[in-house]
N, C-alpha and C positions, 0 to 999 in steps of 0.2 A: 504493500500500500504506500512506502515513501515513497518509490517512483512517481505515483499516480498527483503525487502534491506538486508537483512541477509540470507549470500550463504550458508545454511548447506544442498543443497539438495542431493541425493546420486549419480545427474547427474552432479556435479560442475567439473567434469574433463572431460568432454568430449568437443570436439570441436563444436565449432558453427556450421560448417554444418552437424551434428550427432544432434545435439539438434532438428533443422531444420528438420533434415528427418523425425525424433520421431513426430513431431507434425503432421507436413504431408501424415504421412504414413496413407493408406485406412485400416489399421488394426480397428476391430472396440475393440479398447484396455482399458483395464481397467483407470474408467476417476481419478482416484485418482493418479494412476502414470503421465497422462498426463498433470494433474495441478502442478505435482511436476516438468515435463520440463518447463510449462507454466510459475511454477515461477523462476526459473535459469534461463527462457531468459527475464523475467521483470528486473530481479535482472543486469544483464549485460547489456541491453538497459539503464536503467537506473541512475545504477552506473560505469560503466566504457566506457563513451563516444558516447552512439547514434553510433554506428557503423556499423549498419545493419538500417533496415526496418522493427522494429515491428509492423507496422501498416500492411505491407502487410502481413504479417503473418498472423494475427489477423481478416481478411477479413471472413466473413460468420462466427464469431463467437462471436456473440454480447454480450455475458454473459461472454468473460475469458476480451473482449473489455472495459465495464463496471470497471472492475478496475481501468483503466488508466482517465477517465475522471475528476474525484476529481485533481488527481494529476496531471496533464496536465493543465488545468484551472483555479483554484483557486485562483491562483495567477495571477497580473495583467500580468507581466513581464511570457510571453508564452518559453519556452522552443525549444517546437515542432524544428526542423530543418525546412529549405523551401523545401528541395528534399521530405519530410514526410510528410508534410502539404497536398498535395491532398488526400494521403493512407488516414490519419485521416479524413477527412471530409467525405468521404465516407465511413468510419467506422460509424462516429457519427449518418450519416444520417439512413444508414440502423439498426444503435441499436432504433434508435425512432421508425423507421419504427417495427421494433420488436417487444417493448412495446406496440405501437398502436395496434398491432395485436393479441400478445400474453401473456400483463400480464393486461392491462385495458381490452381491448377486447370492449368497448361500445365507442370509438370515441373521448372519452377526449384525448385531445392534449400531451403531454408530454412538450413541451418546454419552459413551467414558471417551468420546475424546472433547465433549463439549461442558461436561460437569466439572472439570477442573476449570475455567474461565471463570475468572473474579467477578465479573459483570451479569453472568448468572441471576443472580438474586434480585438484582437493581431492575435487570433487564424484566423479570417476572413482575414486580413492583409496578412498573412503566403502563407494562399491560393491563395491569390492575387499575391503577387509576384510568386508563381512555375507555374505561365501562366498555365492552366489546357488546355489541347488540345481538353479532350473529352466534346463538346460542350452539350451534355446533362446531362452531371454532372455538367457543369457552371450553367444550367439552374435551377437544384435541389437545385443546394446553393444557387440563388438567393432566391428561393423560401421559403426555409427556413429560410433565411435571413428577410425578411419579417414577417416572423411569429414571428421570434425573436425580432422584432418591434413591430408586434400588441401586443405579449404579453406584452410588458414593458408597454405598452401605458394603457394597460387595469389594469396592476400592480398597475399605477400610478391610477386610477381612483378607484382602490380599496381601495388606502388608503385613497384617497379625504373622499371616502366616512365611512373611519373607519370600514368597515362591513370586518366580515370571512365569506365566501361563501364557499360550498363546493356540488360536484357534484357529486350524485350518482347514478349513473343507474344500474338497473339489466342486467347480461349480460343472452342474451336468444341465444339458440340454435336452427333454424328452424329444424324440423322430416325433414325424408329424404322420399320422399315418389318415392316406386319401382312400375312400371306399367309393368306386366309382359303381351304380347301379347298374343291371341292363336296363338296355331302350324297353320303355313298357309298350304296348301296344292297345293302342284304344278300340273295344269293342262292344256293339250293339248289342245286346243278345233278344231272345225274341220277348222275355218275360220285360225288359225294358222296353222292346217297342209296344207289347202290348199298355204298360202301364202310360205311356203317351196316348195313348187313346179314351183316357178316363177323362171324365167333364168332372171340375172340383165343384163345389157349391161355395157361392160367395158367400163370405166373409161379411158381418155388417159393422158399417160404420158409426159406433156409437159417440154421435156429433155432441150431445148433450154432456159427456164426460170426457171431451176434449181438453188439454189444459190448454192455456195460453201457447205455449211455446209449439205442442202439436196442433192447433190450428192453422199457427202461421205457417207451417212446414206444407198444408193442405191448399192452403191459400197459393203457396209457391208452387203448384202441383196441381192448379184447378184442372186443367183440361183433361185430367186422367179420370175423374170422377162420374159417376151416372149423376144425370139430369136432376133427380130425384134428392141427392146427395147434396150437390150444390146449390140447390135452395137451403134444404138443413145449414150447410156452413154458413152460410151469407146470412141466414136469420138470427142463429147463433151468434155471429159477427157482431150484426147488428144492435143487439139485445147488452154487448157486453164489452165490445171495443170500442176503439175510437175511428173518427172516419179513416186518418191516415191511413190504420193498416188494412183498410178495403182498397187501396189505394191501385191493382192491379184489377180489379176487378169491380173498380165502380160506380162504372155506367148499369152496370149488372142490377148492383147494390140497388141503385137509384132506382129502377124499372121495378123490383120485385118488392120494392119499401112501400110506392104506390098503393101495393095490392096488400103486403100487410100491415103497414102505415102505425110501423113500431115508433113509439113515441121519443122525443129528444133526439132524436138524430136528424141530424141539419141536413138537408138533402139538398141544398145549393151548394157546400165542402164538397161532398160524393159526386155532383155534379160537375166542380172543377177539375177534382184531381183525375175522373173518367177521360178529361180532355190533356191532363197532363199525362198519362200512364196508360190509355187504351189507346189500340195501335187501330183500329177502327171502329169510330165515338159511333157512327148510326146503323151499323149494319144490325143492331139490336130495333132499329125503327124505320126500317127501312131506306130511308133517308135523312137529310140533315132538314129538309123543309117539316118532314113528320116529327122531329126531333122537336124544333122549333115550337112548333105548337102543341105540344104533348108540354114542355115547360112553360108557356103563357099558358094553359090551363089550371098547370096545377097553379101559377102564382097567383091568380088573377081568382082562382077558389079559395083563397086563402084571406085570413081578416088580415087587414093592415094595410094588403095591397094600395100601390098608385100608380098612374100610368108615369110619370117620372123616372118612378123606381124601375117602371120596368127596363123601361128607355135606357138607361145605366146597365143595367142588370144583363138584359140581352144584348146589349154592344159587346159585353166582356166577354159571351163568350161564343157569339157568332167567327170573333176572332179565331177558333178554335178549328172551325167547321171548313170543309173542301169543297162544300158543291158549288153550284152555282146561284143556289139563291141566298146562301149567307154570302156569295162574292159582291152580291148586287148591295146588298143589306150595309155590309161592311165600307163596300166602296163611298158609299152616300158617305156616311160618317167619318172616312177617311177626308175625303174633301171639305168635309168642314172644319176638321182638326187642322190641317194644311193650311186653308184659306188664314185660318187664324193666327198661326205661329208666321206666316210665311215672312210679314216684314223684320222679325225679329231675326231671319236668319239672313236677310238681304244685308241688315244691319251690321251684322257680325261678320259676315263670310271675311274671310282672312285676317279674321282676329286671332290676339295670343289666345290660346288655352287658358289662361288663368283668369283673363277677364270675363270668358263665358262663366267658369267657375264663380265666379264672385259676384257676378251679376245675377240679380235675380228678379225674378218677374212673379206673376201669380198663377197658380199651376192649374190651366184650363181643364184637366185631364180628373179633376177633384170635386167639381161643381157637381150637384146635383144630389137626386138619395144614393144612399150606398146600402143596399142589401145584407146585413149582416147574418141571415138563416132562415130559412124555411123549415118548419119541421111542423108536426104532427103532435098535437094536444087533446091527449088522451081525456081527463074531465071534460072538456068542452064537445069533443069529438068533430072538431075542427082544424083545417092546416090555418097555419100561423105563419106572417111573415114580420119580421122584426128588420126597420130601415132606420134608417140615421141619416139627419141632414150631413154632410159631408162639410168640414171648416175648410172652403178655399186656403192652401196653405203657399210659402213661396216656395220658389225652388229656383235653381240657379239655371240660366238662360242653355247651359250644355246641357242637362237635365231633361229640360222642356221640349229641345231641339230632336234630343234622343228619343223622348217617346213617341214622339210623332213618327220619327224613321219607327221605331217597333209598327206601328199601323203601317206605314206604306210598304212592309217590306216582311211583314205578319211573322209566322213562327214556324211554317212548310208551305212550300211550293203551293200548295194545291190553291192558296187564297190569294197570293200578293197582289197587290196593283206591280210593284216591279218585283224584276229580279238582276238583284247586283249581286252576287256573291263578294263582294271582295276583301272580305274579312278571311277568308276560305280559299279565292283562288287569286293568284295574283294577275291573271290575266281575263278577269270575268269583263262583263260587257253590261250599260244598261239597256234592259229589254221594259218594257211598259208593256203594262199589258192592253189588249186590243178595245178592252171595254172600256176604258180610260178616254175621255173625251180629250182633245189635243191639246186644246187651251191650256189643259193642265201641266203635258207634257215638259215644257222648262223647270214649270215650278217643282217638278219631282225632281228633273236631273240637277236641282240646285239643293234639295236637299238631300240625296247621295252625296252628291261630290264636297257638301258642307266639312265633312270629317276630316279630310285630307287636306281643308285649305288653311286649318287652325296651326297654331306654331306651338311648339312644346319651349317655354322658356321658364326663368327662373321664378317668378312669381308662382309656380306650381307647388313647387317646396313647398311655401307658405301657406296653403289652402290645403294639401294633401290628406293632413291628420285632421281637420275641421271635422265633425262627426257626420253632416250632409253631403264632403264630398268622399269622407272613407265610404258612406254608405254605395258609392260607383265601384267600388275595386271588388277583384273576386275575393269569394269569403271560401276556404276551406272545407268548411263545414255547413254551408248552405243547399237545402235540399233543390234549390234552380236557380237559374241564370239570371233571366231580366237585368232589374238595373244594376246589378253587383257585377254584371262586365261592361258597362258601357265605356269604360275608359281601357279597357282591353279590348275591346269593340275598335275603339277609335287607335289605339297601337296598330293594333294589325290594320288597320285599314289605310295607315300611314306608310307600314313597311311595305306593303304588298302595293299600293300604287305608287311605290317607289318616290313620294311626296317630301321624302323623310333627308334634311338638308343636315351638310358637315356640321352648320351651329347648334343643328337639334342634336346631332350625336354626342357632341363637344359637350353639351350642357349634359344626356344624360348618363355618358361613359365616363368625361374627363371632370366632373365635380361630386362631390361629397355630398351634394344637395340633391342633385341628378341622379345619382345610385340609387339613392334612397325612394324619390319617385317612379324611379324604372322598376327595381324591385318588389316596391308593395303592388307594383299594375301588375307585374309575372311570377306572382308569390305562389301560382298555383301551376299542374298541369291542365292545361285546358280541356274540355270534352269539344270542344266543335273542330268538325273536319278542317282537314290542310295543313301545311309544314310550320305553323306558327304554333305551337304548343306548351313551349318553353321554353324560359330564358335562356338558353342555348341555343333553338333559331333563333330569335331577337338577333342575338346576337353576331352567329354566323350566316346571316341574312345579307350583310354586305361586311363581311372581315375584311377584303380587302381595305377597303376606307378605312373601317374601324383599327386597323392593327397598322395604319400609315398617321393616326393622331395620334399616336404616342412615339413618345424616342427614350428609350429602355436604359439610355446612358445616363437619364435624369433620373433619381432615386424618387422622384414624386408619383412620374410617369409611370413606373413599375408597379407602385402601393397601388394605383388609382387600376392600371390594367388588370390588375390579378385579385382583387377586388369585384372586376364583375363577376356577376353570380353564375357564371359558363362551368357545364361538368367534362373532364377530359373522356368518361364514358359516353356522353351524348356524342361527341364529335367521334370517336373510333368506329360508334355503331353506322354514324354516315346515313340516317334519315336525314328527309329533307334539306335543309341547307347548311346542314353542318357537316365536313368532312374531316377524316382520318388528316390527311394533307393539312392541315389549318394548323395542328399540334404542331407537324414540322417548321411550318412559318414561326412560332411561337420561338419554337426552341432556336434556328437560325439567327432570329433577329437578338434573341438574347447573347448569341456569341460573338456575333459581329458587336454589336453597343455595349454590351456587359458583359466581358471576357470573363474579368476576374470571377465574379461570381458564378457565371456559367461553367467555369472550368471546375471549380470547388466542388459542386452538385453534378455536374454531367459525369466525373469521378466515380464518384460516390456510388450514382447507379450505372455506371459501364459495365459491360461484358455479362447480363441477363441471358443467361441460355441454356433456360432447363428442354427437358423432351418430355413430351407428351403424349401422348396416343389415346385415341378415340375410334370408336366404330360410327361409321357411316353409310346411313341405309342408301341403296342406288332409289332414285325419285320414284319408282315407280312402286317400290316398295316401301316409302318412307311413313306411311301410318297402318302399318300390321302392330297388332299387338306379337309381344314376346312368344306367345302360344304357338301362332301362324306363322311368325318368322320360323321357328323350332321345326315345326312342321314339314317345312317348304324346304328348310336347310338338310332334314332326313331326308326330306326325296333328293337330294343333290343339287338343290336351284341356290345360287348362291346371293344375296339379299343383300351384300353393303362388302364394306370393306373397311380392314384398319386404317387410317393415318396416322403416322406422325407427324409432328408438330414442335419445330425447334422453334426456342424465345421464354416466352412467359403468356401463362392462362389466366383469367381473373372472370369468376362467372363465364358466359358462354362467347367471351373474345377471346381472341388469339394476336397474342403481342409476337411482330420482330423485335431481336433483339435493342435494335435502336429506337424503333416504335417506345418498346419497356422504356427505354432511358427517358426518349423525352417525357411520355406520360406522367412518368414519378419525376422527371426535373419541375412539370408547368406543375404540379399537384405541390409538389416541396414551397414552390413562389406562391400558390394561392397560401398556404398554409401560415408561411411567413407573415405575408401580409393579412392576414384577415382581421 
C-alpha cells in the first residue's frame, strides 16, 4: 500500500467521477490500465480525506479489495469512517468467501490469518455503530464474528500446546459426467386418437365470484368469450368498477347499460373512452349517423338536458366519428372555430415562441355547458344529466392556435378537413379535403404552416416551468396525448420541415437555458409514427450542422456537446436518422481538437476484442419454435448457422473493435460532463 501513496498515475487529473466511470464501465479493458485508476483512487481515498466510498467501489472485486486490508487493520486505532464500515465488512466477508472458494479450494478456513489484526475489534465496533438495516448481512457478521473467536481460542490452544500444525489437502476436481438420451420418437397411438375425438362439456364461468384482478384478465381476453358470458362480465363490470377499466370494451359497456341502466355509472366517460380504445366506435350501430342519434336520445330523455349542452357535448365527440355525416357535422364547426382564431394567427405568424406563450387571449374552445355525466337514477327511475356552465378561462395564444389545428387536422384520417402529416413525415404535403369550400383553403394552409414559422429563442427558458405552459410538454405518465404534446407537436414539425435555423440550434444545443427547454419537450419516447421519437433523432436529424457549432478544443464546447441528452445505443442501432457513423464523427473531431484528452481515454478503451458466437436462423426459418427447429434438424434440413463475432457485445449489438473504443470514449465524455 506505500507505493499506492505516490500520485504519479497518468489518470491524477481527472475528476473523481471520471475515475468512477473508468472503473465501472462494462468495457472489458485492459487490466493494467484499470489498476492504474485503481490506484489514483487508493491514492485519494487514502491521502486526501475519505471523501467518497471506496468500499463500494471495490464491491465484487476481492483481489484490487485485498490491498486495503493490511492497511485498514493493522493498527489498533481503525480509521474506516462509520458511513464505510458496512461497505467494508461486506467486502471483507465476500474476499474470505473468495479465498474459501478460489485460492484454498479444500475448506480451510481463512480467518487465523485475519484474527491476529489489531483493528479487528475497532473494525466490529464501526459496524456497530452504522446500525446495518440489511438484516442478513447483520447475520453474516455475526457469524463471522464467531469464527473470529473460535479461531483465537484455538490460537490460544496452539500455543498451550507449543506445536506448528499445518493442513494440507489435495484439492480434487469431480469429472463431469454427460448422459446423453436416445432420440425419442413421437407417436400417435390409436387410444390417443380416439380420445381427440371426445367433445368436453364446458366449463362455466362463475362471473359473480370473479375477483378484481380475474376480471381484468377477462376483460383483456373478451373476444374468446360466449355472447352470453360477456354480458355477465360487463354487468359485473358495471355494478362494481370504475369506467376506466371498461375502457377496451366501452362502447359495448354503453349499449348494454341502456338496456340494464345500472345506476351511477356515467355513461358519457364509457362513451369517451369507447372512442379513445374501440378500434370500430359504430359497427355496434351500425353507423356513426345511428350512433349519433341513439346518444341525442338518451341525453335529451334525460332531466337536466339543454340544447346548449348538447351542442358542446356532440361537437366533442363527433370528432371521434369517420363517416361522412359526422364529416359534415364536424366540418361546420371547424369553420367557425377557424373563422375565429384566424386573425390571431395572421397576427403572430412568425412570431418568437415565447411570445405566443405569454400571450394570452380567452379560450373560445371553453364557452358554453360542459356535460359532466349522464347516468341513470335508480329512486327517480330517471337518466340524469348533470352540466356546468363552463368559466371562459385564458390561455396562451400557442395554446389556442393549437387546438384549432386538433379540429382541422382531427385524430384519424377518416374525419380531417386536411391532411398534413408533418409531424410524422418529413416530406408530407397539404391535401384539403374536397368538401372544404375554397374560400377557406389559404386560411387552413396558414394554419398548418403556423408551427414552423414561430422561432424557438430564449425567452422560452422563462415560460417553460410556468404551470400552463408545463401543462404542453409530454407527461410520462399521462394516459393520452392532446395538449401535453403540443410543443412536441411543434419540435417535430420544425425538424421535419426543415424550418429549424443555426440560431435555433445554437440556443437549444449551445446554452444551459436551451438544454433544458429541449429536454423537458423530449423527456419522453414518443408513441406517434416517424423517425422523430427521441432525443437522439432530434438530434441526429441534422448532426452535420449540429457537431460543426461546437469546437471541442474549447472546454465549454465539450461540457455543452456531451450534455445533450443523445444515447450512443440509439445511434449504433441506426433507426431513423441517427447513425453508427455519427459516433465516428464524434470520436474524430475529439482527436483532431482534443488530443490530449482523446488520447488519455481512447487508451484506456483500445484493443476490445472479445469473440463471440451466436446461432442464426436462415430467414426463412427464423420464427420456428425450438421444437420445429429440432424437428427439421432430425430430418437433416439445416435451419441457421453459427457466427462468430470479433469486438464486443452489449445486449443485441455487435461492436468492432474500434466501434467499442469510440462508444465507451463518447459515453466516458457524457459521463464526465453530466
Amino acid at each position: 500500500m506505500d507505493t499506492i501513496q505516490v500520485n504519479q498515475t497518468k489518470y491524477s487529473g481527472l475528476p473523481l467521477s471520471a475515475l468512477i466511470h473508468l472503473i465501472k464501465t462494462s468495457a472489458p479493458v485492459n487490466q493494467f490500465l484499470r489498476r492504474e485508476v485503481w490506484k489514483e483512487l487508493f491514492y485519494r481515498y487514502f491521502t486526501e480525506g475519505r471523501t467518497f466510498n471506496l468500499y463500494d467501489l471495490l464491491k465484487r472485486n476481492p483481489q484490487m479489495f485485498a490491498n486495503t486490508i493490511g492497511w485498514e487493520l493493522k493498527r489498533e486505532n481503525v480509521e474506516v469512517p462509520v458511513e464505510h464500515a458496512e461497505a467494508f465488512m461486506q467486502n471483507l466477508l465476500e474476499f474470505i468467501d473468495y479465498i474459501d472458494k478460489h485460492v484454498l479450494q479444500s475448506g480451510v478456513q481463512f480467518e487465523w490469518q485475519l484474527h491476529e489484526l489489531n483493528g479487528m475489534k475497532e473494525m466490529i465496533e464501526r459496524v456497530r455503530d452504522a446500525k446495518v438495516q440489511d438484516m442478513t448481512l447483520r447475520q453474516k457478521i455475526n457469524l463471522f464474528i464467531d469464527k473470529i473467536n473460535q479461531t483465537r481460542k484455538d490460537s490460544l490452544l496452539l500455543i498451550e500446546e507449543a506445536k506448528q500444525q499445518q493442513t494440507k489437502q489435495e484439492s480434487s476436481v469431480d469429472n463431469e459426467l454427460i448422459v446423453v438420451k436416445d432420440n425419442t420418437e413421437i407417436v400417435v397411438t390409436k387410444e390417443k386418437h380416439e380420445l381427440m375425438k371426445q367433445e368436453l362439456k364446458r366449463l362455466s364461468i362463475p362471473v359473480s365470484k370473479m375477483t378484481k384482478k380475474q376480471w381484468t384478465e377477462a376483460i383483456n381476453n373478451f373476444e374468446i368469450y360466449y355472447e352470453e358470458d360477456k354480458k355477465k362480465l360487463i354487468k359485473q363490470g358495471l355494478r362494481k368498477y370504475d369506467f376506466y377499466d371498461h375502457r377496451n370494451v366501452a362502447l359495448l359497456a354503453f349499449k348494454l347499460n341502456l338496456e340494464f341502466k345500472i345506476p351511477n355509472v356515467s355513461m358519457s366517460n364509457l362513451l369517451f373512452y369507447s372512442f379513445n380504445y374501440y378500434k370500430q366506435p359504430t359497427e355496434l350501430f351500425g353507423s356513426d349517423e345511428n350512433l349519433y342519434y341513439v346518444i341525442k336520445e338518451l341525453y335529451f330523455s334525460a332531466v337536466g338536458a339543454t340544447k346548449e349542452g348538447w351542442h358542446e357535448f356532440s361537437t366533442s365527440f363527433l370528432k371521434k366519428l369517420n363517416g361522412d355525416f359526422s364529416k359534415q357535422k364536424l366540418l361546420k364547426r371547424t369553420i367557425q372555430l377557424m373563422e375565429e382564431v384566424y386573425p390571431i394567427v395572421k397576427q403572430y405568424y412568425g412570431s418568437t415562441l415565447s411570445n405566443t406563450l405569454q400571450d394570452k387571449v380567452m379560450d373560445i374552445m371553453e364557452k358554453g355547458k360542459v356535460v359532466k355525466g349522464i347516468q341513470y337514477e335508480k329512486e327517480t327511475g330517471n337518466w340524469v344529466v348533470e352540466e356546468v356552465d363552463s368559466k371562459q378561462t385564458e390561455v396562451s395564444v400557442f395554446e389556442q392556435i393549437y387546438k384549432v389545428l386538433d379540429y382541422i387536422r382531427g385524430y384519424n384520417k377518416g374525419h380531417r378537413v386536411v391532411q398534413y402529416d408533418i409531424e410524422t413525415f418529413s416530406k408530407s404535403e397539404i391535401e384539403i379535403s374536397e368538401n372544404v369550400p375554397y374560400q377557406y383553403h389559404q386560411m387552413i394552409r396558414d394554419f398548418c404552416l403556423f408551427p414552423s414559422s414561430l422561432v424557438f429563442d430564449a425567452g422560452v427558458y422563462n415560460l417553460i416551468d410556468k404551470p400552463y405552459v408545463n401543462a404542453l410538454l409530454p407527461d410520462f405518465f399521462s394516459r393520452s396525448r392532446g395538449r401535453g404534446e403540443y410543443l412536441l407537436y411543434l419540435l417535430k414539425h420544425k425538424y421535419n420541415s426543415e424550418k429549424i435555423t443555426d440560431e435555433e440550434l445554437i440556443f437549444l444545443y449551445k446554452t444551459d437555458e436551451g438544454q433544458d427547454v429541449f429536454k423537458k419537450i423530449t423527456n419522453r419516447i414518443s408513441a406517434m409514427q416517424g423517425w422523430l421519437k427521441c432525443a437522439s433523432d432530434f438530434i441526429g436529424r441534422f448532426f452535420d450542422r449540429t457537431l460543426n457549432l461546437f469546437d471541442f478544443s474549447k472546454e465549454e464546447d465539450r461540457r455543452l456537446f456531451f450534455r445533450l441528452p443523445f444515447r450512443i445505443e440509439d445511434f449504433f442501432r441506426g433507426h431513423g436518422y441517427t447513425k453508427k457513423e455519427y459516433v465516428e464523427w464524434i470520436a474524430n473531431k475529439l482527436r483532431e481538437e482534443a488530443p490530449h484528452e482523446y488520447n488519455l481515454i481512447a487508451e484506456y478503451f483500445s484493443n476490445i476484442n472479445e469473440t463471440y458466437e451466436d446461432y442464426k436462423s436462415y430467414d426463412a426459418f427464423e420464427y420456428l419454435s425450438d421444437f420445429e427447429r429440432l424437428v427439421l434438424e432430425r430430418e437433416g434440413v439445416q435451419t441457421g448457422e453459427t457466427i462468430k463475432h470479433q469486438g464486443y457485445k452489449e445486449r443485441d449489438i455487435y461492436y468492432s473493435s474500434e466501434e467499442a473504443q469510440n462508444k465507451f470514449l463518447v459515453e466516458y465524455f457524457q459521463k464526465y460532463y453530466e
